[in-house]
N, C-alpha and C positions, 0 to 999 in steps of 0.2 A: 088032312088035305087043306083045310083055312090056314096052317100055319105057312105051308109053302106057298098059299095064294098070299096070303099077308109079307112073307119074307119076299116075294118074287117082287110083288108093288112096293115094298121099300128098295128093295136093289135098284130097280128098272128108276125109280124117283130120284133115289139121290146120286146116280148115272145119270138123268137127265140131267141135273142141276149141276154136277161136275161137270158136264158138257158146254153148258151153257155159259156157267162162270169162267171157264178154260177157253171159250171163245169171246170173249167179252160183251155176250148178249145179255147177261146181265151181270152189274155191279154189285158186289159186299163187301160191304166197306165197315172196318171196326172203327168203332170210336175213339179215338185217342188225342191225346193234347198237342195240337199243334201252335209250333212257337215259328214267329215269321218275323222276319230280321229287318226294321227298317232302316233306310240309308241315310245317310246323313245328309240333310239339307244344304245345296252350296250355295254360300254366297253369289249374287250375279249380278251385275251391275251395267249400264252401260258408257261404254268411253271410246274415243277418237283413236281409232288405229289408222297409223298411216304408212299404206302398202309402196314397196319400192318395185318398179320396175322399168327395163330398158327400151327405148325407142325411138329413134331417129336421131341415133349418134348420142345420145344423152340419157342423164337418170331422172326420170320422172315420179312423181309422187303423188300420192291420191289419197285424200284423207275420208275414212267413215267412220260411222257410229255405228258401232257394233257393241252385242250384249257379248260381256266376257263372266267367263266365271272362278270360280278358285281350283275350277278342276282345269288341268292344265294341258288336258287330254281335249275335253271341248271346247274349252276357246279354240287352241291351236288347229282345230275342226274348222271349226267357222274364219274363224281367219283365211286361214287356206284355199278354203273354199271358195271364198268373197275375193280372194286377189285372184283364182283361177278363173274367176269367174271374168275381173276384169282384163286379165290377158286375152280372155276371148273375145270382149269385146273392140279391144285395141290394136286385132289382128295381130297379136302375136303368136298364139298357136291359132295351127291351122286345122285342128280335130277338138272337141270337147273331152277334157277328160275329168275324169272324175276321181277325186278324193275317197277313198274304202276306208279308212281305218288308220289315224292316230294312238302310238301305243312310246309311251316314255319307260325307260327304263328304272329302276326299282329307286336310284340316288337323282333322278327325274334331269339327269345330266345327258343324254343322248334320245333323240326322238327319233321314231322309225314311222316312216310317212310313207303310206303304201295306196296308191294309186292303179284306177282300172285298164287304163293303157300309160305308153310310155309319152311325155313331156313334152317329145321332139319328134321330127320326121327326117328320114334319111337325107333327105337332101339339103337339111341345114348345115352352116358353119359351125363350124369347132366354138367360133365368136358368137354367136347365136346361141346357141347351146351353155356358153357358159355365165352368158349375160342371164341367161331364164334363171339359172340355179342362183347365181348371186342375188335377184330379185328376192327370189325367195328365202334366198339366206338372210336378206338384211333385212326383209318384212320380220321374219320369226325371232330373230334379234334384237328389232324394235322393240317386241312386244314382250318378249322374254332374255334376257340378258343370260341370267345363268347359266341357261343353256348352253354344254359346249358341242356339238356335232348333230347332224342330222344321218341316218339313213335313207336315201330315197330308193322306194321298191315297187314294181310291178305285178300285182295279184300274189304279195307277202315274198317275193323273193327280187334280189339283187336285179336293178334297172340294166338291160343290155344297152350297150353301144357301142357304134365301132369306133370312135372318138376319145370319148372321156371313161373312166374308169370308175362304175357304182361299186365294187364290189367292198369298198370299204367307206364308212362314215366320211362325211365333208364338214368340216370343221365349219363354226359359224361364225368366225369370221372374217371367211370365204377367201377370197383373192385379189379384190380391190381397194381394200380399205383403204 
């Protein structure tokens, strides 16, 4: 009879304990060697980028100091970001929009710029419309030459409009050179 009482209180224990461990009330953890990958330090520096954009019939220019780095993925973040910033100060767009996510392709020659809403509002011009992009074409241009084309995208997929055409890369450099 003590043996059944003894097997019955190990069953019933280590059924508790598989319970517990299978709901995550408690942790067992083995010890093992963990190897943890650190990243490579980037270069950052700060320097005068100077943002292009259009407004009252003219191309206007705006110089900052901004922290750039060799990652080409964050500057072009902060960049973006700081001329977004100052079209919305200079009433060019009429909504805040927000920059998501910088991603350069593998030969770092086409950049895919994906943005929280769209750039423009229905009721601008075609000319309106193309003077924004060229802005930003020739800011990213400035700052990066090599670059040949940009993607611009709306929550990671192609920019709608009933105007202009996102569905394929915009060369950078653009339409007015």
């Amino acid at each position: 009879m003590r043996r059944y009482v003894l097997f019955l209180l190990l069953f019933v224990g280590s059924g508790w304990l598989f319970y517990t461990w299978y709901n995550e009330l408690i942790i067992i953890s083995w010890a093992h060697k963990k190897t943890v990958a650190v990243p490579l330090a980037h270069h950052r520096e700060r320097r005068k980028i100077v943002l292009h954009y259009h407004a009252k019939n003219r191309w206007l220019k705006d110089e900052q100091d901004l922290i750039v780095s060799d990652d080409k993925s964050f500057s072009l973040t902060t960049i973006i970001t700081v001329w977004l910033h100052l079209l919305m100060q200079e009433h060019i767009l009429r909504k805040p929009v927000l920059l998501q996510q910088v991603l350069l392709d593998i030969h770092e020659q086409e950049a895919y710029l994906s943005f929280d809403m769209s750039l423009f509002d229905e009721n601008q011009s075609v000319y309106e419309k193309m003077m924004i992009v060229e802005g930003l074409l020739k800011t990213i241009r400035e700052y990066y030459p090599k670059l040949q084309s940009v993607m611009l995208l709306v929550n990671n997929q192609p920019l709608k409009d009933h105007h202009l055409l996102f569905s394929r890369s915009w060369p950078i450099m653009g339409f007015t050179s």
